[in-house]
Structure formats: structure tokens, C-alpha cells
C-alpha positions, -999 to 999 in steps of 0.1 A, spaced: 0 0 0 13 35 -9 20 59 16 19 90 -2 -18 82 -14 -33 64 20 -14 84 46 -3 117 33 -27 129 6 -57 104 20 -72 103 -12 -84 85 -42 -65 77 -70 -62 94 -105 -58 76 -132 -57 71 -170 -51 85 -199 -39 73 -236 -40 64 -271 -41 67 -311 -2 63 -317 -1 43 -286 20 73 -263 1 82 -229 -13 113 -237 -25 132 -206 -54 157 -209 -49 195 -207 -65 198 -173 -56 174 -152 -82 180 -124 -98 142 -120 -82 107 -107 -67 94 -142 -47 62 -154 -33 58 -192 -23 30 -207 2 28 -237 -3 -2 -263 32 -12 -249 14 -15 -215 36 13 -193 8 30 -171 6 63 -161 -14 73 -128 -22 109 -116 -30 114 -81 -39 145 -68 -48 159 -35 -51 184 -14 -19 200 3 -14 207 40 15 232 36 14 233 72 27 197 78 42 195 47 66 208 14 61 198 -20 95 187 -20 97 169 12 68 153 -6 86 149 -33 112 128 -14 91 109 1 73 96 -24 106 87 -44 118 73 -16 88 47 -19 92 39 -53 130 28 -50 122 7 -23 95 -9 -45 120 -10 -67 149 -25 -47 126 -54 -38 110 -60 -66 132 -53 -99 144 -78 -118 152 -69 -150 165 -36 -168 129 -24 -167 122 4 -141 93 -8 -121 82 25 -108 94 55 -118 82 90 -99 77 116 -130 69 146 -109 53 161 -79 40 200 -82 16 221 -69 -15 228 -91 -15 260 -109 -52 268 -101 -46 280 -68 -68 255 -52 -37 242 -31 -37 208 -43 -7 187 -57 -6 163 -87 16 132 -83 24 113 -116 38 86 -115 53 59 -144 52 22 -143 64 -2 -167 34 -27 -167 1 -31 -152 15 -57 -129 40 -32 -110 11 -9 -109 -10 -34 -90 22 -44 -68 28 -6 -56 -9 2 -54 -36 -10 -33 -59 -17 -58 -53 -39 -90 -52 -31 -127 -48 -55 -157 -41 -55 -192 -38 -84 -217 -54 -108 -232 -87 -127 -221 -69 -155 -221 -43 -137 -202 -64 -124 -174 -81 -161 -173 -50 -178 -166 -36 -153 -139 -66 -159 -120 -90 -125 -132 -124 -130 -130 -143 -126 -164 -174 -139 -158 -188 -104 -165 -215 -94 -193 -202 -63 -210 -220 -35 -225 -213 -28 -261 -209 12 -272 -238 -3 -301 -261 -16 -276 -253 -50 -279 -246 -71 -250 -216 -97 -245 -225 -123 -225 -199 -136 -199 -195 -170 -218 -192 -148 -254 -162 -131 -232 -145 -158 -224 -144 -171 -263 -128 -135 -273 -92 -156 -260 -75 -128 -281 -89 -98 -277 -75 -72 -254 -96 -64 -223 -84 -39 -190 -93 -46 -158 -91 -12 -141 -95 -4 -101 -133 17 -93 -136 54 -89 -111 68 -116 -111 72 -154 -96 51 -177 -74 63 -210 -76 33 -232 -47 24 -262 -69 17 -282 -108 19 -295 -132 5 -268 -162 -24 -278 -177 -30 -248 -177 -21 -215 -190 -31 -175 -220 -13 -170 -207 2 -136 -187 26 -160 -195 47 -192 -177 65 -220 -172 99 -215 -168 127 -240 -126 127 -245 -131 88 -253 -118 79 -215 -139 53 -193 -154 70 -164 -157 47 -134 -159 74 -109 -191 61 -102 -182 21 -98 -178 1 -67 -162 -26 -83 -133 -33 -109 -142 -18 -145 -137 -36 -174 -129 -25 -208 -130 -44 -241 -111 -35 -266 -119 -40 -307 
């Protein structure tokens, strides 16, 4: 479990953002919980909060939260790949007094590791034999539904599992998704408004 997130900034995550040439591509305003996913699976998660000044600085902050991420690292890397990488930690410019913390990891699966809640991305077939549930029906952005047994056929298709409350930047154009979440506007999944894991379909 993150410390920055739980204990210091107390707060949901933010989370995704994506696609077309398959480079995370972060919105102009970055003023909701976000994740984006590039086709070559790095995630990128936004957290933001509001900032005590009185307790603490945006660097001590700063510090501290890459101080985290090479312990996660230390423990956990085992190849040349960075696991998690801190990107930046600033202070918002709309004088709300809040603080964006981005953060870069280099798969869904160090995401899930560093993070209390879990995200995938792969395959059906993928998420089936690391244990994911998909015995979901899914809501296609035509109106048709996909049954949970028609989901477990698509072996090959590329499907996100994505933690509740935060809105998803897909790499790629979404089918079908879990009715706990909707499409919004920019082409992100919003599931601000879920209570359990989202999950995306892709064509």
C-alpha cells in the first residue's frame, strides 16, 4: 500500500489517460483521478490531492514519495525495466492548493504491486490464466450485450481490468464495456461512479 496516497494525501487515485499512436497522452486539465495505458502497457497514474502546507513541502513530498518507489524497486526489480518510476510532484496551478503526483510504471502488474488496488491488461486469455475474473457481461458502445460466456471465447482480444472510482485512457478503441462505467466525452472510461473493478474491451 502507498503511503503518499493512504497516509499523506488520504485520497483516491487518479488515473488514466492514452491512445491513437499508442503514447500516454494526458489531458490538458488534469483536475480528476486518471490512469493511461500505452499499447506497450507502461501506465501512467495521476494522483492528486489536497496539500497541508502546514505539515508538509512539495519537495519533502517529493522525497518521500521517491523514496517509496526505489524501495519498491529495490525489492522487486528484476530486470533492466524500471518498475516505478516517480515523474513529478508539483503544486497545481489553479490555486486550489492541491498537488498532482504522476507517477510511471512499466506494466500493469507493478502498478498493481505498488498500489492497493489492482489493474490489468492483456489478453482474455491472459487475465483467465492469472486468475482475473471474467465472468462479466459487458456492454457494447452499439447496444449489444456480450454475454460472460461470449467473453470468455474473445481468447485474443484485449480487455483492461481497471480499479473503481477513476477514469480510464484506453490504447486503443473501446467495444464494450461493464455497466458500472460509461464513456465519456474525450473517449476515457469513467468509473468514478463504480464500486467494483471496470472492465474495458477492446476491438
Amino acid at each position: 500500500m502507498k503511503k503518499v496516497s493512504r497516509t499523506v494525501l488520504g485520497i483516491a487515485l487518479v488515473t488514466l489517460m492514452i491512445t491513437g499512436c499508442g503514447e500516454a497522452k494526458v489531458p490538458d486539465t488534469i483536475d480528476r483521478p486518471m490512469i493511461s495505458i500505452a499499447k506497450s502497457g507502461e501506465v501512467t497514474e495521476y494522483l492528486i490531492s489536497d496539500f497541508d502546507k502546514e505539515y508538509y513541502s512539495v519537495s519533502g513530498l517529493s522525497s518521500m514519495a521517491a523514496e517509496e518507489a526505489a524501495q519498491y524497486n529495490t525489492a522487486n526489480q528484476s530486470g533492466t525495466a524500471t518498475p516505478v518510476k516517480l515523474e513529478k510532484v508539483e503544486a497545481l496551478e489553479d490555486g486550489s492548493g492541491r498537488v498532482c503526483i504522476v507517477y510511471k510504471y512499466d506494466s500493469a502488474e507493478s502498478y498493481t504491486g505498488f498500489n492497493q488496488g489492482s489493474l490489468f491488461f492483456g489478453t482474455v486469455q491472459e487475465a483467465v490464466s492469472q486468475g482475473y475474473s471474467v465472468n462479466v457481461s459487458l456492454e457494447g458502445l452499439d447496444g449489444q450485450t456480450l454475454t460472460a460466456d461470449q467473453l470468455k471465447q474473445a481468447t485474443d482480444k484485449r480487455l483492461i481490468i481497471a480499479p473503481w472510482g477513476v477514469h480510464v485512457y484506453c490504447p486503443g478503441s473501446v467495444e464494450y464495456i461493464s455497466g458500472n462505467a460509461a464513456l465519456a466525452e474525450d473517449g476515457s472510461v469513467d468509473g468514478t461512479a463504480a464500486e467494483d473493478p471496470v472492465y474495458i474491451l477492446l476491438k
